[in-house]
C-alpha positions in Angstrom: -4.8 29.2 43.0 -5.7 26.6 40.4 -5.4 22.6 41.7 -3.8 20.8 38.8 -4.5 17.3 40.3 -6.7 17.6 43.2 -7.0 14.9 45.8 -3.1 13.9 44.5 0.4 14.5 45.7 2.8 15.8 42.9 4.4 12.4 43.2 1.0 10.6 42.7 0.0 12.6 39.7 3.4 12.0 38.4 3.3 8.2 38.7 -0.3 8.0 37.2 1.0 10.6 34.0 4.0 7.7 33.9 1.7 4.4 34.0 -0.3 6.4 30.9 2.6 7.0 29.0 3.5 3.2 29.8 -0.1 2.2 28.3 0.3 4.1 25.5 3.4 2.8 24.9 2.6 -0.7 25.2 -0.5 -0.1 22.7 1.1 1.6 20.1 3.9 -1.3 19.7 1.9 -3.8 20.2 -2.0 -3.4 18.6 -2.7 -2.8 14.5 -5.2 -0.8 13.9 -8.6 -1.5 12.6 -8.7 -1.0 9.0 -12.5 1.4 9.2 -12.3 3.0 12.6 -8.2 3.0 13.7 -9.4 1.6 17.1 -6.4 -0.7 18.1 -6.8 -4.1 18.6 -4.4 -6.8 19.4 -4.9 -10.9 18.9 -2.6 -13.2 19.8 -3.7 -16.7 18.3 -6.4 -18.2 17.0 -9.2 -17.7 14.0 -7.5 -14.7 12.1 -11.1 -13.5 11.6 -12.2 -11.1 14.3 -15.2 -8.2 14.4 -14.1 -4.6 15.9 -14.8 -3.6 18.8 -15.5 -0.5 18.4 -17.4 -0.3 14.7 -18.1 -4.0 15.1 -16.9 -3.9 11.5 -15.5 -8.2 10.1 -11.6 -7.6 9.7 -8.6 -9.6 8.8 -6.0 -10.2 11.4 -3.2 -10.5 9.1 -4.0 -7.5 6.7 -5.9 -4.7 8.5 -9.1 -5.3 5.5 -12.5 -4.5 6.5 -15.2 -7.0 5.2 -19.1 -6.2 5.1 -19.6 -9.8 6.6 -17.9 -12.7 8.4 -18.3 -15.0 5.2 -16.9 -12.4 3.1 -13.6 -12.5 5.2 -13.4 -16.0 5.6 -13.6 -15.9 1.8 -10.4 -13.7 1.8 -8.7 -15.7 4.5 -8.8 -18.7 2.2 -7.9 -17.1 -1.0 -5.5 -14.3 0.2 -3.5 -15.9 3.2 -4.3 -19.7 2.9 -6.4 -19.9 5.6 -7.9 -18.7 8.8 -5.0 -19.7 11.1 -1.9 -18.8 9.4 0.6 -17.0 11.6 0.4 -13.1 12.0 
């Protein structure tokens, strides 16, 4: 007989399935998405410059764009959005 979630009670593995579904949740209303890889990201204040986590690729808070350097989106921050901390 196959064990579906060995070392957990029905109720446990239930629980731990509803916690995921919370995360995911949570993640998918609250993150963008980064604009070369789609790993999500989330940033509540600051510098809207920040560098992916994943691809480690410069991005725009505001817009999602990808940038091939930090001074390149800084560049973009000014001229597109005003500056680098204009609300999201």
């Amino acid at each position: 007989m196959p064990r579906w979630h060995e070392g957990r009670t029905c109720q446990q593995f239930q629980e731990m399935i509803s916690t995921n579904n919370k995360s995911e949740q949570w993640i998918s209303q609250n993150t963008r998405k980064c604009g070369s890889c789609r790993a999500p990201f989330f940033k509540l204040d600051g510098c809207n410059h920040l560098q992916c986590g994943a691809c480690k690729k410069d991005l725009c808070n505001l817009c999602g764009e990808t940038f091939p350097d930090a001074s390149t989106t800084y560049s973009h921050l000014r001229a597109r959005h005003g500056g680098y901390f204009t609300a999201a």
